[in-house]
Every structure is written in C-alpha cells, then in structure tokens.
ZAMARGU-4260 file (C-alpha; in steps of 0.2 Angstrom, whole numbers, plus 5000, padded with zeros to 4 digits):
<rodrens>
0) 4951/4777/4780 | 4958/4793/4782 | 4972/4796/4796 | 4967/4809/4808 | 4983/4820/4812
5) 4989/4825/4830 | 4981/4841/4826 | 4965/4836/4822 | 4965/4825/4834 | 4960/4831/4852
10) 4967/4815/4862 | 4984/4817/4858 | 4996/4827/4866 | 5002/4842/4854 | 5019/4842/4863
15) 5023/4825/4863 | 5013/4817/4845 | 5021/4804/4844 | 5019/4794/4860 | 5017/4777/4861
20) 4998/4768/4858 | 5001/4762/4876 | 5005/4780/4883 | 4987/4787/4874 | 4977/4773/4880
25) 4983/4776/4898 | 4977/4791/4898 | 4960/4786/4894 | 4947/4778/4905 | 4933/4769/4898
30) 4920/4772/4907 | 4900/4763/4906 | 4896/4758/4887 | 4894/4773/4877 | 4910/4784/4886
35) 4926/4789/4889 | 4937/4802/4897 | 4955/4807/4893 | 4969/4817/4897 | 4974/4828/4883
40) 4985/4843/4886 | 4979/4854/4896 | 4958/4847/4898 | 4949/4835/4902 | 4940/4828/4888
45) 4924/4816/4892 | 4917/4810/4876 | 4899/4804/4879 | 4888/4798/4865 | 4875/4801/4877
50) 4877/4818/4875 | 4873/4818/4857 | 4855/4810/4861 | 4849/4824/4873 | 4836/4835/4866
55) 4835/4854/4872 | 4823/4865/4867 | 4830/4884/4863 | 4825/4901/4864 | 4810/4898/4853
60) 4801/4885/4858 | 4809/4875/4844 | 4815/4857/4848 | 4834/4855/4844 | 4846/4841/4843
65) 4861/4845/4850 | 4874/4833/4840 | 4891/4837/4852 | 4899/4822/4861 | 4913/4828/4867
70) 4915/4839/4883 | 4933/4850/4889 | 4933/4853/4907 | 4953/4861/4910 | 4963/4855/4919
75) 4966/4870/4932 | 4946/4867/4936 | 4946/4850/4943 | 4946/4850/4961 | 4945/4832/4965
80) 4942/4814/4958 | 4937/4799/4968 | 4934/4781/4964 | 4921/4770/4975 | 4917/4751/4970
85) 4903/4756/4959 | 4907/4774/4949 | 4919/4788/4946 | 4915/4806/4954 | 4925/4820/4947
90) 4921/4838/4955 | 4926/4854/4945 | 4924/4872/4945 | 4912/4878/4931 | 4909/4893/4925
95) 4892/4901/4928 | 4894/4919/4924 | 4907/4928/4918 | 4917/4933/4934 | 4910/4918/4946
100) 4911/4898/4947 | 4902/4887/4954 | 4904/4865/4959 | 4900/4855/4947 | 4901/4835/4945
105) 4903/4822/4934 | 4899/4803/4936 | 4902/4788/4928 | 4897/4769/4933 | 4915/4757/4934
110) 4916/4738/4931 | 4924/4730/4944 | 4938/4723/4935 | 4942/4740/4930 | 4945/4746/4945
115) 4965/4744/4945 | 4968/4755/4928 | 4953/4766/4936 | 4964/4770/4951 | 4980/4774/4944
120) 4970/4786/4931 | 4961/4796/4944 | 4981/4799/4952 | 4986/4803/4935 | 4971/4816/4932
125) 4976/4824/4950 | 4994/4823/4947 | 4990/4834/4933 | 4977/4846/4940 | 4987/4851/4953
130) 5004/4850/4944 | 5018/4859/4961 | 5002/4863/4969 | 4999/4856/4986 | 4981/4845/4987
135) 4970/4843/5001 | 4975/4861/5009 | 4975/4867/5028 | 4966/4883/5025 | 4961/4895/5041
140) 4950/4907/5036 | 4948/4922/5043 | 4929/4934/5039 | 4929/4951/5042 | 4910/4954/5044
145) 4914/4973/5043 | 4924/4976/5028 | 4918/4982/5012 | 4900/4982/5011 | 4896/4970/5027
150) 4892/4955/5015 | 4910/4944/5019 | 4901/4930/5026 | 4887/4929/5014 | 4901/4928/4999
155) 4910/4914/5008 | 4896/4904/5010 | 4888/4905/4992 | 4906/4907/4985 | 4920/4900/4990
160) 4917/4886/5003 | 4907/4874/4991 | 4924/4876/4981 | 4936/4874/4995 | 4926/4857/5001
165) 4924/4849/4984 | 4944/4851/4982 | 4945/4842/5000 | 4952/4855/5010 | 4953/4855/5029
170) 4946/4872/5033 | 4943/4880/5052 | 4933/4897/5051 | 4934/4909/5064 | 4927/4928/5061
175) 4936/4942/5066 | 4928/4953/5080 | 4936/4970/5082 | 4951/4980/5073 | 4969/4969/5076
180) 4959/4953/5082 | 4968/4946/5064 | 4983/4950/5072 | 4980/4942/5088 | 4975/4925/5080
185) 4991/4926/5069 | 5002/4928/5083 | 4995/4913/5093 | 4994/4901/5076 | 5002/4887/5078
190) 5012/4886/5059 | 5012/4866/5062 | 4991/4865/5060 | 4991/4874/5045 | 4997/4879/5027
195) 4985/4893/5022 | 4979/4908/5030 | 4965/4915/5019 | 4957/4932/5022 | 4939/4934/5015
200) 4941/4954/5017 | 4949/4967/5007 | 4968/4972/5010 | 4967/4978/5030 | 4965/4959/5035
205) 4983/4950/5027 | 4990/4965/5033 | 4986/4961/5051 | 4990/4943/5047 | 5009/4945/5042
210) 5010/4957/5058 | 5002/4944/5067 | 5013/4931/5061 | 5028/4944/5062 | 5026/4944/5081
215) 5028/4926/5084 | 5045/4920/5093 | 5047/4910/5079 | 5043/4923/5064 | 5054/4919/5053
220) 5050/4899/5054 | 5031/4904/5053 | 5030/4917/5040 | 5040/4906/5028 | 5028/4890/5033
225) 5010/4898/5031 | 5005/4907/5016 | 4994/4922/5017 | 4979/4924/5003 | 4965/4933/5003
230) 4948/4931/4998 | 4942/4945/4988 | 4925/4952/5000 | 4933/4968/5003 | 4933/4988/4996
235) 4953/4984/4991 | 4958/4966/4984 | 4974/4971/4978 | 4981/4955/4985 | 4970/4943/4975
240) 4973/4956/4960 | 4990/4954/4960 | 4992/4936/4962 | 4977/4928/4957 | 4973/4941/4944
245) 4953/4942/4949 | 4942/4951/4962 | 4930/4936/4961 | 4929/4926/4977 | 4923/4912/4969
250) 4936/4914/4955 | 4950/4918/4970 | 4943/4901/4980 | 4948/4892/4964 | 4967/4900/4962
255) 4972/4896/4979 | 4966/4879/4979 | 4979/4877/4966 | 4990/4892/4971 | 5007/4887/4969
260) 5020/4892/4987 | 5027/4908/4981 | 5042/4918/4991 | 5034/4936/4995 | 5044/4953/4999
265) 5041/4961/5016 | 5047/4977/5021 | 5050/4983/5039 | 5043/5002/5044 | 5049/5009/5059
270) 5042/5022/5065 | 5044/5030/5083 | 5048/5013/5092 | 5036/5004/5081 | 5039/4991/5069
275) 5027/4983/5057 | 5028/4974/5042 | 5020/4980/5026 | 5016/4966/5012 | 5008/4981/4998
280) 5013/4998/4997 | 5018/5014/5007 | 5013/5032/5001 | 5016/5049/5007 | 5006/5065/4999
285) 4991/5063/4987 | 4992/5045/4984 | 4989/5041/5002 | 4978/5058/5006 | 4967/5050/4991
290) 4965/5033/5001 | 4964/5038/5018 | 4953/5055/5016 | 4938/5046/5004 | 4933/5035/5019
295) 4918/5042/5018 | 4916/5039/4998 | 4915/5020/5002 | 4902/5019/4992 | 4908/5021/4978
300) 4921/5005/4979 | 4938/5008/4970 | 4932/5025/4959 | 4934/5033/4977 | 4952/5030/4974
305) 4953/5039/4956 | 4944/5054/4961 | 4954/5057/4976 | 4969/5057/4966 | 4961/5068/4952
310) 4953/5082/4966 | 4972/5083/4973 | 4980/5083/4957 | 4969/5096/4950 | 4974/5106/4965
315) 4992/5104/4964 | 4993/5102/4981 | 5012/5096/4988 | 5019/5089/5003 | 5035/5095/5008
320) 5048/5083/5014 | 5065/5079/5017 | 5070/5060/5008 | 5085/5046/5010 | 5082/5031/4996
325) 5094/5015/4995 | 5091/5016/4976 | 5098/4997/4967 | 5090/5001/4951 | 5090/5020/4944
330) 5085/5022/4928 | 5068/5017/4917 | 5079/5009/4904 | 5089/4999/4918 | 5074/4994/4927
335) 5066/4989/4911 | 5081/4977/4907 | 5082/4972/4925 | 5063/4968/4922 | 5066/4958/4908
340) 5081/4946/4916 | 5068/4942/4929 | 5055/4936/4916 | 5070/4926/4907 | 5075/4915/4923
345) 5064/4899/4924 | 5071/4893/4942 | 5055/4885/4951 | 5050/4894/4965 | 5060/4881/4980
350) 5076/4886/4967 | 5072/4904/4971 | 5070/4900/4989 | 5085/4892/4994 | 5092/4906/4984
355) 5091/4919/4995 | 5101/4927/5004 | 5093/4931/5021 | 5091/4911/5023 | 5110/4911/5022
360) 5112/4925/5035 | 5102/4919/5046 | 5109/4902/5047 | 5125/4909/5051 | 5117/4921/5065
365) 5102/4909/5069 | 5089/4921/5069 | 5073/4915/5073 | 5059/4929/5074 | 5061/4944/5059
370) 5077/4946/5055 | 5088/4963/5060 | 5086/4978/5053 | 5101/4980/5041 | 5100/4999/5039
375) 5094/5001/5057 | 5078/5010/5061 | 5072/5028/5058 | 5079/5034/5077 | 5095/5028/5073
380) 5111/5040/5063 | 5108/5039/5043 | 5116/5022/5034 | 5131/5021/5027 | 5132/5029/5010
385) 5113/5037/5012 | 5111/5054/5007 | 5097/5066/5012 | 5090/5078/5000 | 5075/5091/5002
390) 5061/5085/4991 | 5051/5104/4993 | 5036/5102/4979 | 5033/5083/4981 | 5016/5080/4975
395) 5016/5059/4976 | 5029/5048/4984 | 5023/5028/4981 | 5032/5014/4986 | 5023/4997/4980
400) 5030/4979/4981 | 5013/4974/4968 | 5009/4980/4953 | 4989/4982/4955 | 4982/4993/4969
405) 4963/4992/4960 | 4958/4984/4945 | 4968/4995/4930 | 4978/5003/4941 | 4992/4997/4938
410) 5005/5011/4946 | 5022/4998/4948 | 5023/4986/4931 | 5040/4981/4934 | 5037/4975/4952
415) 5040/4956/4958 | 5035/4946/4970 | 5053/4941/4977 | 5068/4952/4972 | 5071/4962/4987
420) 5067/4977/4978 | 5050/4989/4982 | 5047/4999/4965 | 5048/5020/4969 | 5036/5031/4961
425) 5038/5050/4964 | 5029/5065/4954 | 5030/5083/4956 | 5017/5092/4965 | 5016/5106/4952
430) 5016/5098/4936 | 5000/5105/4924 | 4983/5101/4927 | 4983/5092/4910 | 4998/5081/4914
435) 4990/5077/4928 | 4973/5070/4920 | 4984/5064/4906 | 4994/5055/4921 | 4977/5046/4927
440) 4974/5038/4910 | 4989/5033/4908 | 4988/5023/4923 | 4974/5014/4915 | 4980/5013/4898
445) 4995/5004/4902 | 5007/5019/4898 | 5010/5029/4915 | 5028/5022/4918 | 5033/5029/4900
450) 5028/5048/4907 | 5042/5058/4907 | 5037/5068/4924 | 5036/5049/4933 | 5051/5046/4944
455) 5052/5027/4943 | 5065/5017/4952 | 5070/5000/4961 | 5075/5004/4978 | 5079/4992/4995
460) 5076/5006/5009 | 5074/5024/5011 | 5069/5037/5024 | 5054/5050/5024 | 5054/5064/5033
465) 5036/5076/5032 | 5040/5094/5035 | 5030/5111/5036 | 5016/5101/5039 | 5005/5100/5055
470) 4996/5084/5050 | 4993/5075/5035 | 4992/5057/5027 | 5005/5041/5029 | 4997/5025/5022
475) 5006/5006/5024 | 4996/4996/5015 | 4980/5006/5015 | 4979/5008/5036 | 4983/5025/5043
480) 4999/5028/5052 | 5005/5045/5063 | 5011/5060/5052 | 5028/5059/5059 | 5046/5052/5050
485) 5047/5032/5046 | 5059/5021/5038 | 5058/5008/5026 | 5069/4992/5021 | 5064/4976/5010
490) 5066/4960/5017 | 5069/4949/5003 | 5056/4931/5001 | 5053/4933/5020 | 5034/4930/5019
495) 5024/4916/5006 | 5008/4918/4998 | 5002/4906/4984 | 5001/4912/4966 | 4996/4908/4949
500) 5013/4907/4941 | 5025/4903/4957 | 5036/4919/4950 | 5026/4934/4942 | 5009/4942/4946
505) 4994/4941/4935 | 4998/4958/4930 | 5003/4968/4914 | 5022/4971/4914 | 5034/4978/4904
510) 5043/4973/4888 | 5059/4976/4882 | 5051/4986/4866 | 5043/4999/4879 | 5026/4991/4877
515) 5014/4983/4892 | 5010/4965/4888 | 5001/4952/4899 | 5015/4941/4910 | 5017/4922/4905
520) 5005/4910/4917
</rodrens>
C-alpha cells in the first residue's frame, strides 16, 4: 500500500512532519462510529463518512451524490467548544455571504470512557483558536442608534451578538442617548469590570470613548486596561478598517473576539484651554472641508468623501497658514526604511509594551491620569528647537495615526499602530487640476505616497496656525473643532485596541522596492 506523504496528507502538520504517532493521534478525537475531528495546521478538519451518504439535489432538479467526507472549519472561526456527559458542541463562524458570518454548530455523540482524552482535546482546540487572544471577553457595547443610517441596533442584533454569545462573552448593552453621552459612560467605567469597549457606530463613538476614558483620575491606568473597538454600523469605520481590515459587523464581531491587545498611539490637541485626545487623524484645508462640509451628502456613504476632495481640488482652493512640526522622520526613502525595520521586529505585543518609554516616565513621576504635555500646549512659548514657517498656498495638511480613512483610501501607508509617530501629509493648494485627479487615483491605486507633489513625513508634534481666514474647517477624527490655532503631540502606546496582527493594521504598506503590498497577518 502506497505511503501518503505529509503533503498529501491533510492530518499532519506541514511545519512539524515528522511528529511522533502519539502527537497526531492526540490531535484527533474520535467521535460516534463513522467520524473523527483533528487539529491540522491551521483548521479544523471533521471527517464524516456521513457526509459522503447525503444526497442533495442541484440546480436542476437532478439527484446528486455528493462523495466529500472531509470538512475545514479554520481555526480563527471557532468561537467555542464544550463537552457535556453525552456529545461534543463546537460553535464557529460560517460564512454566509461574501462580507457577513453567521453561528454555526457542530455535534457529535461521546462515549463515556472517552471523556478524559475528549476534555483535554476540546482545551487543545481552544488553546489554538485563540492562540495570545484572551477567551470569554468583558465586552461593553455601546449603539449609537443615530449614526450612519439609524439601523445600529438592528445590525447588532442580527449580526454581531449571536457571534459574541456563541464565543462566551460577558456583554452589558447600553445605548447612547445624546452627543458625548459615550464620553460620560467612559468617564464613570469602572476599568476592573471590563476588557473591551466596543462601539457599534461609525468613528465619532471611540472617539468619545478614549476622551471618556482620558478624563478618569486614573487615565492612564484605564486607557492601558480597556481596549476600545468598534463595530462597524456607522458612515466612517476607519477603526475596524484599520485594524480588523473589514466594514462587516458581523466579520468585525468575529476579529474582536479574537483581537489580540495591541498598544495604540494617542495624541493630545490643545486648543484654547481644551484638551482632547484624537485616536484617527487631524486635517486642516480640503481634507477636513471635504469631511465636515458634505454632511448633507450622507447619503452617499464614503463617496461623499471623494467628491469633496475632488470639487475642492478642482477649485484649487488654499488655506493659508502658519506651521511648527516636530519632524522625526523626513524623508520618503527614510520613512520607507523606517517602515521597513518596524515590519522586521517580531517582539510580541506585552515586548513592545513594556517597551515604551512613557511607562518608564511615568514610573519615575507616578503619573496617574494622561500624562504631561512634553512640548507644552498651544498658549504656551514655541518648543525648544521648533521653528515656524509661513505655509501661504496650503491646499491639504493630513495628520493620520491609521492608514485607512475609507475602504481604498489609503492616504498614510507607512503609519503604525505604536511608534510614537502620527504620519504628515501636506500638498500644495495650486498644483494642476490634472495632478489633482491624478492625486485621487493614486490614493486608490496604491501609489499616492510615490507623488512627487506629496509631502510625506513621520512627525511627533506640531503647531497650526489658520490665517487670513474668517471661518473654515478643523477636523480631529472626523468631529468639528473651532477655526482657531491647536497643537498636536503623540503619546506613544497610551491607548489599547485589539487587532488582527498585535503589531501592524490590515492595511497595504509599503515595501522596500517602492511597491504597496498587503502586511503579514
């Protein structure tokens, strides 16, 4: 009889062929008389001979036998596994559509004297669905029943809580009632009753939720201790985007169930005597004019957006200003190579944590809330070493600390989660109407940062001051803030989310050929 090779063979683990007998067979669990699931790489494989005797009839009207036995449900899909004195239940996430899951079991009868290997399998099978992910989460969700298109509550029902209650998580609901209630019910969170914040909205609802969290007399403690998510029900998902690289909720339940803890850049605005924390982007000049002068293009979801950007473009309209910038990374090819090294390091996410340096400080100055301002705030003299510059025909001035604003718009490729740097983007107000579309398709195609009229740069702080200007357009993570002077400075790891990889974002980045590729899981 022929030998079947590891590569034929779907039980055995490509990485590791040559394992012992006993090693394979414990990763199978015999299960009823005719069936058997295993462990194999990255799936769970349930070979049923059942499955081989089912009958469907097709498209036609025509009987068919369908002769597979063998079923892969991946490992990242399985949400739970439980053993009770008859039968084993194993819940996953199965595709329904293209964009959405939906729960999804499996059952198999147990022998009694099975029941000791059966237990230690099922811990096996969890141990490897979840992998550094934490099981059984504490997740508060917050609905915005206004965002988007009003339907928020409808999505978490159909959508995301079946998922969330077949992975066992301990959820509390509570509905948002008026703008800033989010902020409010962050404030007063207690950090010890909870793991997850998740925000069925779009952006405006996490951003209240750092703030929230940001006002606590323990800010520091609690922003470190709860990650913020979001649920995708909103107009704007670049949240969920960035780090769970989908606007599905139901796709979006599914990643923060197995979201990995993942150290997330803040930056402090000040702004009169204000401060606030921003978790997205900050924009002066078309960019924000686009976002926050199309309110009333709703309607038409994330292509509002675009044709802002292309009306003002068109127009070459420019916003005079005056600018200081903390620039840590000047230059495309430097911010490439920079890119690059950050791919290369492996640490694991606690590595990069302990890592940084505002844990240090404030150790040594046992800061509690949000830590002090290092360059100071926009009322105080300019830094040390900051010059100011006139900036007379600026036509977009972007600051973004993720790379996805709107699904494939990716304006800030080399941007990471948790290196203490937002990514500067600045274009000339009065460059030509054709580099201007041409600019627009670039974003899309992948290729905007290789424009030679795109100012790109890694930067820890800077100062904006609008001039010649009555009114006009600031916008902090897509909210509207007055037209008047504000600072900037990153906060380096000070907030947590959970993410796919625990160190990149499910975005396209760049390589070190000059070509945008998809980022390593």
């Amino acid at each position: 009889m022929a030998v079947m090779t590891p590569d034929e063979n779907p039980f055995v683990d490509p990485i590791h062929p040559e394992q012992p007998r006993r090693s394979i067979e414990q990763s199978t669990l015999i299960v009823g008389r005719t069936a058997s699931l295993t462990l194999a790489t990255d799936s769970l494989i349930v070979l049923d001979e059942g499955f081989a005797q089912k009958r469907q009839w097709n498209c036609f009207g025509l009987l068919r036998n369908d002769s597979t036995n063998t079923q892969a449900i991946p490992l990242y899909n399985i949400l739970w596994a439980e053993l009770s004195e008859f039968e084993i239940t194993i819940r996953y996430a199965k595709p329904k559509a293209k964009n959405a899951l939906h729960v999804a079991n499996i059952n198999y009868p147990i022998e009694k004297p099975a029941h000791p290997n059966a237990i230690s399998w099922v811990e096996n099978l969890l141990d490897r669905a979840y992998g550094e992910s934490q099981r059984e989460k504490r997740i508060k969700v917050l609905i915005n029943p206004f965002g988007g298109k009003g339907n928020a509550q409808k999505l978490y029902l159909r959508d995301i809580e079946p998922i969330f209650a077949a992975a066992r998580c301990e959820i509390d609901v509570e509905k948002t009632q008026y703008r800033g209630h989010a902020v409010e019910i962050a404030e007063h969170l207690d950090p010890d009753a909870y793991d997850v914040v998740a925000a069925c909205s779009g952006d405006g609802l996490p951003y209240e939720v750092f703030n929230g969290l940001g006002k606590k007399s323990d800010a520091r403690r609690a922003l470190e201790k709860i990650a913020v998510v979001q649920l995708p029900c909103g107009t704007g998902n670049a949240l969920s985007l960035n780090l769970n690289g989908t606007d599905s909720p139901s796709m979006a339940a599914l990643c923060i169930v197995k979201g990995i803890r993942t150290p997330l850049d803040l930056t402090s605005i000040t702004q009169g005597h204000r401060r606030t924390l921003s978790f997205l982007s900050q924009s002066v000049g078309i960019v924000a004019e686009s976002d926050l002068a199309t309110e009333h293009l709703r309607w038409l979801g994330s292509a509002r957006f675009t044709y802002g950007i292309l009306v003002r473009l068109l127009r070459k309209t420019v916003y005079p200003c005056d600018l200081a910038i903390k620039v840590e990374v000047a230059t495309k090819g430097e911010v490439r190579d920079y890119y690059q090294r950050a791919l290369n390091d492996r640490s694991s996410p606690e590595q990069h944590r302990d890592s940084f340096d505002f844990r240090q400080t404030a150790e040594r100055h046992q800061e509690i809330g949000l830590p002090s301002l290092q360059f100071g705030t926009i009322n105080d003299e300019l830094p040390d070493g900051w010059t100011i510059f006139p900036y007379d025909k600026l036509g977009t001035f972007y600051s973004g600390n993720m790379a996805l604003m709107a699904p494939n718009t990716n304006f800030f490729p080399a941007t990471l989660p948790n290196d203490g740097c937002m990514d500067l983007v600045m274009i000339d107000g009065d460059i030509s109407r054709t580099a201007a579309v041409r600019s627009m398709m670039a974003v899309e195609s992948g290729t905007f940062f290789d424009m030679p009229h795109v100012q790109y740069q890694k930067i820890s702080g800077y100062r904006i001051l609008p001039r010649n200007q009555k009114d006009g357009y600031i916008s902090i993570d897509g909210e509207r803030m007055p037209f008047e002077p504000f600072q900037a400075e990153v906060h380096r790891g000070l907030g947590t989310t959970l993410s796919k990889s625990g160190h990149v974002y499910e975005a396209a980045g760049l390589t070190a050929r000059g070509r945008d590729s998809a980022l390593p899981g």
